[in-house]
C-alpha positions as a Markdown table, in Angstrom:
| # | Residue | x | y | z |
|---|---|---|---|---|
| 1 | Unk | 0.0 | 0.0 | 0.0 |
| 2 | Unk | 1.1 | 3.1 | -1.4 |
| 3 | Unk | 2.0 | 6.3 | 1.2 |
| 4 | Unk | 0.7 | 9.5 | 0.1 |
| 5 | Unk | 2.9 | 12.7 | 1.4 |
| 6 | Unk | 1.6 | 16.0 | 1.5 |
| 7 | Unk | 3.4 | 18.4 | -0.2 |
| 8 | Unk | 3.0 | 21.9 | 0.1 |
| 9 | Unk | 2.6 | 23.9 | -3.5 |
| 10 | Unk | 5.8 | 25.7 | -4.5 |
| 11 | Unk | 4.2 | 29.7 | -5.0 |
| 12 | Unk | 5.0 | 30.8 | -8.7 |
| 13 | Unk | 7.6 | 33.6 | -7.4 |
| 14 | Unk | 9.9 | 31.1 | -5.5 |
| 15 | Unk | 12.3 | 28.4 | -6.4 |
| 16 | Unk | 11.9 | 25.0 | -4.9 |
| 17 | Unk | 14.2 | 26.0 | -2.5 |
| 18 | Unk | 12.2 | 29.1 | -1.3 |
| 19 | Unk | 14.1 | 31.3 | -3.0 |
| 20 | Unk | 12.7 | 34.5 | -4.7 |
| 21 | Unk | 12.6 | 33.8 | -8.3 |
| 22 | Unk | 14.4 | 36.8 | -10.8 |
| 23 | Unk | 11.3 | 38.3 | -12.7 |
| 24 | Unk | 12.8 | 36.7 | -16.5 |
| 25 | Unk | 12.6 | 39.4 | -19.2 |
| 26 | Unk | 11.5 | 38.0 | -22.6 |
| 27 | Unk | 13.9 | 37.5 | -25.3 |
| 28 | Unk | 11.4 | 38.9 | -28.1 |
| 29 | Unk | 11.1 | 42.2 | -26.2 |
| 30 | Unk | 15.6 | 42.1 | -25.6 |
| 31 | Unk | 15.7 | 41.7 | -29.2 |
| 32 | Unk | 13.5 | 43.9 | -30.2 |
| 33 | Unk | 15.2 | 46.8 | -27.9 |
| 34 | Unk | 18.6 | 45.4 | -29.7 |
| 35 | Unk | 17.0 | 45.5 | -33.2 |
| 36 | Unk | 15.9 | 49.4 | -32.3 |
| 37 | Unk | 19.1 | 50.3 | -31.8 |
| 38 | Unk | 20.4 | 49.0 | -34.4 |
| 39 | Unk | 17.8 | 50.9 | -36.9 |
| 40 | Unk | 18.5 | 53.7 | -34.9 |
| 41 | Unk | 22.4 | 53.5 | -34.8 |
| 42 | Unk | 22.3 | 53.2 | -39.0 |
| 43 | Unk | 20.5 | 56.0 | -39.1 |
| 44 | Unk | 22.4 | 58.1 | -36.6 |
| 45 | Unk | 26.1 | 57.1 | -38.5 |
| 46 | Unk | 25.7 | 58.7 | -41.9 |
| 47 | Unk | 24.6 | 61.9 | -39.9 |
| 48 | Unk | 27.8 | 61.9 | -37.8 |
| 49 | Unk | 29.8 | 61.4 | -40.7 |
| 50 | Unk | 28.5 | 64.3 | -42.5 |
| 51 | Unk | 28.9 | 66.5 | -39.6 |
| 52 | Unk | 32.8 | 65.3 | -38.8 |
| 53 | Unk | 33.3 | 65.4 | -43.4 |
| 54 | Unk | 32.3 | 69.5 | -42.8 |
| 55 | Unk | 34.8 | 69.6 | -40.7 |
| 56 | Unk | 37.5 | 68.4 | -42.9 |
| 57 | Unk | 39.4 | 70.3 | -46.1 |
| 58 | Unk | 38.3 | 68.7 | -49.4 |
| 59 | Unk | 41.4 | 66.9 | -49.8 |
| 60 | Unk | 40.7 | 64.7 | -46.8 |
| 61 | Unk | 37.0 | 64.4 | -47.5 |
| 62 | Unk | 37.6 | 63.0 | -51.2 |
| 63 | Unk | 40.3 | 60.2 | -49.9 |
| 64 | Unk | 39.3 | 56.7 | -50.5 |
| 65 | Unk | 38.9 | 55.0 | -48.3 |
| 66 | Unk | 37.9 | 58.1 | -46.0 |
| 67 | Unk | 40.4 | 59.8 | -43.6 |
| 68 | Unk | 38.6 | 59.5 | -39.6 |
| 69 | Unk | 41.2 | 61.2 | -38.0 |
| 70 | Unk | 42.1 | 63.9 | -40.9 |
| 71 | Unk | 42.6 | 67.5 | -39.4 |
| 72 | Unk | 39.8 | 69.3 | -38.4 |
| 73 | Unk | 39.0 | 73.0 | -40.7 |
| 74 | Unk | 36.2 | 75.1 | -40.7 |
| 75 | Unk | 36.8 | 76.0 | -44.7 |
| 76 | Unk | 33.7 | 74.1 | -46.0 |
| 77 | Unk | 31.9 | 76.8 | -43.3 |
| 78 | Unk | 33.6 | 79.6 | -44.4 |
| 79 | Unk | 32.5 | 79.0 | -48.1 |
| 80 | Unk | 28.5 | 77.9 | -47.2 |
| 81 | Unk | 29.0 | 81.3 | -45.5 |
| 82 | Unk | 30.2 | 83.2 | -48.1 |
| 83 | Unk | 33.7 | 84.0 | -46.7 |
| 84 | Unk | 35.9 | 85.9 | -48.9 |
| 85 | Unk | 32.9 | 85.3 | -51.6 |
| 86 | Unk | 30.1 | 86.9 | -53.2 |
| 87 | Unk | 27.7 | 84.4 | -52.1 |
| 88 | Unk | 25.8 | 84.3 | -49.3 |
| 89 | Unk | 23.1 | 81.5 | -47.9 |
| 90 | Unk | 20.9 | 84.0 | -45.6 |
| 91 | Unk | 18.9 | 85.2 | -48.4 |
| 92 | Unk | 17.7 | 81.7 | -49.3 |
| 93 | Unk | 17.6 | 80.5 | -45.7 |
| 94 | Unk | 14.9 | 83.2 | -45.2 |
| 95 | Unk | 12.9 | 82.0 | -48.5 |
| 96 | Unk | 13.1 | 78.7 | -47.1 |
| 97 | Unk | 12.2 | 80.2 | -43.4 |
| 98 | Unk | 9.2 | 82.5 | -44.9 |
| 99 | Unk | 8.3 | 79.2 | -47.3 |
| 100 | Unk | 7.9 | 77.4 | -44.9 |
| 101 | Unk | 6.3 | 79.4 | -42.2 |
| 102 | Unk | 4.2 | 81.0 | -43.8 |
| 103 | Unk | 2.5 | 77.8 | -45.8 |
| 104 | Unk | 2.2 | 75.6 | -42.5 |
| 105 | Unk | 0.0 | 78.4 | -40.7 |
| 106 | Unk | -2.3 | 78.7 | -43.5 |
| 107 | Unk | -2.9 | 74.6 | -43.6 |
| 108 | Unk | -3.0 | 74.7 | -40.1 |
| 109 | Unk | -6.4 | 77.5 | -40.6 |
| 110 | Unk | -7.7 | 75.5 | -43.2 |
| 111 | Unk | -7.1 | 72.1 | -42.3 |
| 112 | Unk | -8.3 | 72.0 | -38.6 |
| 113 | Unk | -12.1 | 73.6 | -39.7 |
| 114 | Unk | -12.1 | 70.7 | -42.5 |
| 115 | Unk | -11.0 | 67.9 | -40.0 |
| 116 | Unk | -13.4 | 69.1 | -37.2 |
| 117 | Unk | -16.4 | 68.8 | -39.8 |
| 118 | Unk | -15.2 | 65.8 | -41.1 |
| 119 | Unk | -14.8 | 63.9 | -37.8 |
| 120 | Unk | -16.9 | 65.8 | -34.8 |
| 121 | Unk | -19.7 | 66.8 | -37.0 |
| 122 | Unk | -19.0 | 64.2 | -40.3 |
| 123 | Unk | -20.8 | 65.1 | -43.6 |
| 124 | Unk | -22.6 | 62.7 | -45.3 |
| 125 | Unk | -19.8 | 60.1 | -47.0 |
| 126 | Unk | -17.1 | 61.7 | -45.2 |
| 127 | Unk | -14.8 | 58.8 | -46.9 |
| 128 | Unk | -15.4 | 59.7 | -49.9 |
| 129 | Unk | -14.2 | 63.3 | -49.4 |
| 130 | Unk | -11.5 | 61.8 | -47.2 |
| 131 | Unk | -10.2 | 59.8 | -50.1 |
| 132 | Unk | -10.9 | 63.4 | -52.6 |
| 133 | Unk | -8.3 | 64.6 | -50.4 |
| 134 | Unk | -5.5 | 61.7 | -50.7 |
| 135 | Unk | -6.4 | 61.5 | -54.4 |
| 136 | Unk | -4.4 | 65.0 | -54.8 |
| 137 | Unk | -1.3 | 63.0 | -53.6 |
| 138 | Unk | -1.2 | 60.4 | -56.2 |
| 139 | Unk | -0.2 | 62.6 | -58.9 |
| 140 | Unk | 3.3 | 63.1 | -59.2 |
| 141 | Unk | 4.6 | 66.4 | -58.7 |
| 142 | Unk | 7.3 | 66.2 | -62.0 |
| 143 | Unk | 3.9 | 65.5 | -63.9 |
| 144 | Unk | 1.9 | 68.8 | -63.3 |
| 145 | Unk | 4.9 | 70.8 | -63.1 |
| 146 | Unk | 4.9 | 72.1 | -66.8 |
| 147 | Unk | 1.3 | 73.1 | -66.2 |
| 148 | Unk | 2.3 | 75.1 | -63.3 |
| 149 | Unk | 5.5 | 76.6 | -64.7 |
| 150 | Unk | 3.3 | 77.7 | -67.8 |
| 151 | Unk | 1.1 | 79.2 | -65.4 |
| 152 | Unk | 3.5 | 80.7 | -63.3 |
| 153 | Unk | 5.4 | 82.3 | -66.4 |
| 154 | Unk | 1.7 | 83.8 | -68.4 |
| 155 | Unk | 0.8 | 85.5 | -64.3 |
| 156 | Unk | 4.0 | 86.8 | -64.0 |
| 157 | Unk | 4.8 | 84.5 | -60.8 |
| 158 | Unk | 8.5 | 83.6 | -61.8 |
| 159 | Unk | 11.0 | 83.4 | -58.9 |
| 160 | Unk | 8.0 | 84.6 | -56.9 |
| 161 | Unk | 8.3 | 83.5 | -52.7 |
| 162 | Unk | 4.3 | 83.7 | -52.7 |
| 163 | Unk | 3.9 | 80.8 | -55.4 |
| 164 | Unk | 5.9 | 78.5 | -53.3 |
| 165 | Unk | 3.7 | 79.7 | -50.4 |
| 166 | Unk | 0.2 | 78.7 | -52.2 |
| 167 | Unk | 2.1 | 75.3 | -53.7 |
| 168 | Unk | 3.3 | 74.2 | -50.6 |
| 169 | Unk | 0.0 | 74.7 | -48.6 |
| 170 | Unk | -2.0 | 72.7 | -51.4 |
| 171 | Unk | 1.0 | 70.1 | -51.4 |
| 172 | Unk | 0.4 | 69.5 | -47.5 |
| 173 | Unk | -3.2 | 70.0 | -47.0 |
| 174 | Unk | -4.1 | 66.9 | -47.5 |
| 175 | Unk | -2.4 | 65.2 | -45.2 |
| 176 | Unk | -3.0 | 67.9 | -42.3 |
| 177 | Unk | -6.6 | 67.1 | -42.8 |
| 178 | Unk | -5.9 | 63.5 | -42.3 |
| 179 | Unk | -4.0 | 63.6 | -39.5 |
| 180 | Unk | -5.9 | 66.4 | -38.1 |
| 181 | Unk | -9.3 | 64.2 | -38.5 |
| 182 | Unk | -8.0 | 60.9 | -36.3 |
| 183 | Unk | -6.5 | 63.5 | -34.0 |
| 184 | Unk | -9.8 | 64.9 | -33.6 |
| 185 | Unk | -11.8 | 62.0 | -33.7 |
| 186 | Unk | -10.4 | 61.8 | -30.2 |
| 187 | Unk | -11.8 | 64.7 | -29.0 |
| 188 | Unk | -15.2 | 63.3 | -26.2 |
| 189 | Unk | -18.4 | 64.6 | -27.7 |
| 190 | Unk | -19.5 | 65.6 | -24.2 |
| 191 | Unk | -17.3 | 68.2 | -24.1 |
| 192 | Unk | -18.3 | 70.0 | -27.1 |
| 193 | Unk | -21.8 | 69.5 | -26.1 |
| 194 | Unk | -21.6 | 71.3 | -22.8 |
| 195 | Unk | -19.7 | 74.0 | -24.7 |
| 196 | Unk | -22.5 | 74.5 | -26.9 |
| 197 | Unk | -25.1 | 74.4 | -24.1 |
| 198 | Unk | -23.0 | 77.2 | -22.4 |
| 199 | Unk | -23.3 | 79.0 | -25.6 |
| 200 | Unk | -20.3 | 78.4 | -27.1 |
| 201 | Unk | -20.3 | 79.2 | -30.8 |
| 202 | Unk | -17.7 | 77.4 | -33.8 |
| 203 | Unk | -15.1 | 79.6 | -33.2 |
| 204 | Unk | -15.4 | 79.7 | -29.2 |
| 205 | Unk | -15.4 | 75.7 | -29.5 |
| 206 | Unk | -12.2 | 75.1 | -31.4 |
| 207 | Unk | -10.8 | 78.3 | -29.7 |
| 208 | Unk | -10.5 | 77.5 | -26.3 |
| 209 | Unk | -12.0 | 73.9 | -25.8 |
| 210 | Unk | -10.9 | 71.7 | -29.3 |
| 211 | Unk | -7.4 | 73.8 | -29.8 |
| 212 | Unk | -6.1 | 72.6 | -26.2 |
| 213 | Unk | -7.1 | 68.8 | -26.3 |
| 214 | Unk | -5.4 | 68.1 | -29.7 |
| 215 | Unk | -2.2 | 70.5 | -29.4 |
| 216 | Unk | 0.0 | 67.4 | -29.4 |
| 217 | Unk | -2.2 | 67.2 | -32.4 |
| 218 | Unk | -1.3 | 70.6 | -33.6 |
| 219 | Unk | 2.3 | 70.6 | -33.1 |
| 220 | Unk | 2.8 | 67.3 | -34.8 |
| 221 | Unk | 0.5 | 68.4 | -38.2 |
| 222 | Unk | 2.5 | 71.4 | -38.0 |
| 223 | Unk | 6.4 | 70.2 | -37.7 |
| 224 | Unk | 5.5 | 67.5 | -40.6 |
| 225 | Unk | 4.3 | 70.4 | -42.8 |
| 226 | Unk | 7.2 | 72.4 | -42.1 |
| 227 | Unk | 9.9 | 69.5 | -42.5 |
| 228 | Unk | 8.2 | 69.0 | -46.4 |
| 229 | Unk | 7.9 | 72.7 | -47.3 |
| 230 | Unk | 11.7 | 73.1 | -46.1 |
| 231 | Unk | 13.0 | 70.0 | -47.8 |
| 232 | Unk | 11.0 | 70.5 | -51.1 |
| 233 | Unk | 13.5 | 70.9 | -54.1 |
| 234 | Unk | 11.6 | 70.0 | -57.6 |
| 235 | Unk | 9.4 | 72.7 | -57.4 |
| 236 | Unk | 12.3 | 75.6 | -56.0 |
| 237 | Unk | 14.3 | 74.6 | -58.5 |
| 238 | Unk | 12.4 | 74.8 | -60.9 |
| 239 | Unk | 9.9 | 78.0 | -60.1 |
| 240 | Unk | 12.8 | 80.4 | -58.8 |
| 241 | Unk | 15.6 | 81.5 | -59.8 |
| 242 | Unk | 17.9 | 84.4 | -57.6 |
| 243 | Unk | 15.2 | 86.0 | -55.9 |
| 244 | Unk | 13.1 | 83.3 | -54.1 |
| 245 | Unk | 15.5 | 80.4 | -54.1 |
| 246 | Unk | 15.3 | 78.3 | -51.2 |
| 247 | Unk | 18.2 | 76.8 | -49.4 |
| 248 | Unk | 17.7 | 73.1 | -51.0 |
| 249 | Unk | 18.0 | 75.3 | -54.2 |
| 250 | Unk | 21.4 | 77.0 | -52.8 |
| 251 | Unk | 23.1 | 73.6 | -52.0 |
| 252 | Unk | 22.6 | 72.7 | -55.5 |
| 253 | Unk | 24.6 | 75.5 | -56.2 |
| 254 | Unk | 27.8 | 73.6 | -54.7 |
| 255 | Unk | 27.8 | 70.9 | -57.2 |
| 256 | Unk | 29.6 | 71.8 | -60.4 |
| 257 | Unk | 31.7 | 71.6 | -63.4 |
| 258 | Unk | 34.6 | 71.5 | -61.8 |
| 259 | Unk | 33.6 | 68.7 | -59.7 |
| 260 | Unk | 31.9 | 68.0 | -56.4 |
| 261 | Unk | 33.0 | 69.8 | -53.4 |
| 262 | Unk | 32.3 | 67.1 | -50.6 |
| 263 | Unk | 33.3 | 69.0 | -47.7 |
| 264 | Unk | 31.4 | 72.5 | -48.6 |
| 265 | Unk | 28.4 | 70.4 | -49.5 |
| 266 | Unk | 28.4 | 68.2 | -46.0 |
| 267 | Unk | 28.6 | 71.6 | -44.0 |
| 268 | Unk | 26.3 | 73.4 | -46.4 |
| 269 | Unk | 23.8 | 69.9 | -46.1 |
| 270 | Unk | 24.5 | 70.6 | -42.0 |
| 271 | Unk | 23.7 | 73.9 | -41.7 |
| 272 | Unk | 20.2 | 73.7 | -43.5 |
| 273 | Unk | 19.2 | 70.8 | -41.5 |
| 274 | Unk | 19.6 | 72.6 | -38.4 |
| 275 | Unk | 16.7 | 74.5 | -39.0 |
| 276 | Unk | 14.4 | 71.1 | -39.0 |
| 277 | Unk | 16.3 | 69.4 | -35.8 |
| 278 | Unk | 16.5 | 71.9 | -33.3 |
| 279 | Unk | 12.2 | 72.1 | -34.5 |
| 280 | Unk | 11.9 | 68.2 | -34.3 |
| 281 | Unk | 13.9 | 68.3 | -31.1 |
| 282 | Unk | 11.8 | 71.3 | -29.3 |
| 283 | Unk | 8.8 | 69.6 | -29.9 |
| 284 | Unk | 9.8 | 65.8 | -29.4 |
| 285 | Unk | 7.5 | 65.0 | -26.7 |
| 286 | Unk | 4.2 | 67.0 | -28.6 |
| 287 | Unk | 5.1 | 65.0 | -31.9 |
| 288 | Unk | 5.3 | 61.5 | -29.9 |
| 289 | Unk | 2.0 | 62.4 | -28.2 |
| 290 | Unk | 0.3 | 63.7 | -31.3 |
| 291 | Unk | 1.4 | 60.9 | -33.3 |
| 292 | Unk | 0.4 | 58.6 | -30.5 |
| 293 | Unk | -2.9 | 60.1 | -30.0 |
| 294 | Unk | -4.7 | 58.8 | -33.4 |
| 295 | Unk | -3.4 | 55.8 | -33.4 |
| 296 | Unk | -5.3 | 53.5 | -31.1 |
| 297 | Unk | -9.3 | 54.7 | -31.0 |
């Protein structure tokens, strides 16, 4: 006849022993973290590199394979800057500035009226409209340029700062209202009805109650618009000429006959990025929460 012993359960956060067990971190979320910075540290190096090629004399920069520990210069600076030269970048800096400005507040007016009637108080087949407004995206913009260059040339809008400034809001006003719509799709109904029973009108409401709940919103609509009105090239180069030229049109200016200055161009490429990451990096945590804040209904 068999003995039966009692034996007391072992609790899930011991050992058999009666030791605490070590909480075990999953390998899928370790290699994910690994696999991050990885993506992250390929993206970072070519950015580094730039910066430290500015910093070398064009001799150095055009070595093969590429001198690391070449002596640092600030010539490439000196001649983005126009030192000693005729040339200077601040005039297309400010196009690009006023560019790009100037274009993001005007979607921002348009686009957050569009998205709060297509998402608070939706019109009748709002998808249909929504997909009107992505529809402008899928024509290529090297396909309606002629069109708009022959336009631009019969109105007399040649190297004009104010055509960029109506292309670039049509070119990003589609995708502010869709990225304003799922942020304000967020926004509680409630609210907006006890601002309209307190008498509230349209303006009031997206004044003082809508504008403060979707500012991560805002800011995130807003530093996307201005990162594609400042990087747009095709249409600068090809629309302006010396008085509106932008500063992706001024870097092209470093590239020619007599070859390709690699140094200038990395501290010229480094100087008109600035621009866009001190922006990115002022408003980090409104663009995570924006971008967050649409994503999961």
């Amino acid at each position: 006849m068999s003995s039966i012993t009692d034996v007391a359960p072992v609790a899930a956060t011991r050992t058999p022993q009666g030791q605490p067990r070590r909480p075990r971190k999953p390998r899928s979320g370790a290699l994910l973290g690994l696999l991050a910075w990885l993506i992250g540290f390929l993206f970072v190096v070519p950015v580094l590199w730039m910066v430290l090629t500015s910093f070398h004399s064009e001799e150095d920069a055009a070595t093969n394979p590429p001198s690391l520990f070449a002596p640092l210069t600030t010539e490439g600076y000196q001649s983005f800057f126009g030192v000693g030269a005729g040339t200077s970048p601040w005039p297309s800096l400010a196009n690009s500035l006023t560019a790009s400005v100037v274009s993001t507040i005007i979607v921002l007016l348009l686009a957050i009226p569009a998205a709060y009637a297509l998402s608070i108080k939706p019109v009748r087949k709002w998808t249909d409209v929504m997909f009107f407004f992505l529809s402008t995206r899928m024509l290529p913009i090297v396909a309606g340029l002629l069109p708009i260059y022959l336009f631009a040339q019969f109105t007399g809008l040649l190297d004009n700062i104010w055509l960029l400034i109506v292309l670039y809001t049509a070119m990003n006003l589609p995708i502010a209202v869709w990225m304003m719509r799922s942020f304000l799709a967020e926004v509680p109904v409630e609210i907006l009805e006890a601002a309209s029973m307190d008498g509230a009108g349209l303006l009031l409401t997206l004044r003082q109650v809508v504008a403060p709940i979707v500012l991560p919103g805002i800011a995130a609509t807003s530093l996307i618009c201005f990162i594609f009105s400042w990087n747009e090239l095709l249409l600068a180069r090809t629309l302006t000429g010396t008085v509106a030229g932008t500063a992706p049109v001024y870097l092209t200016g470093f590239v020619t006959s007599q070859g390709l200055f690699l140094a200038q161009v990395c501290a010229a490429s480094f100087v008109v990025s600035l621009p866009v990451l001190v922006a990115g990096f002022a408003a980090q945590d409104k663009l995570v929460q924006g971008l967050s804040l649409g994503a999961v209904k």
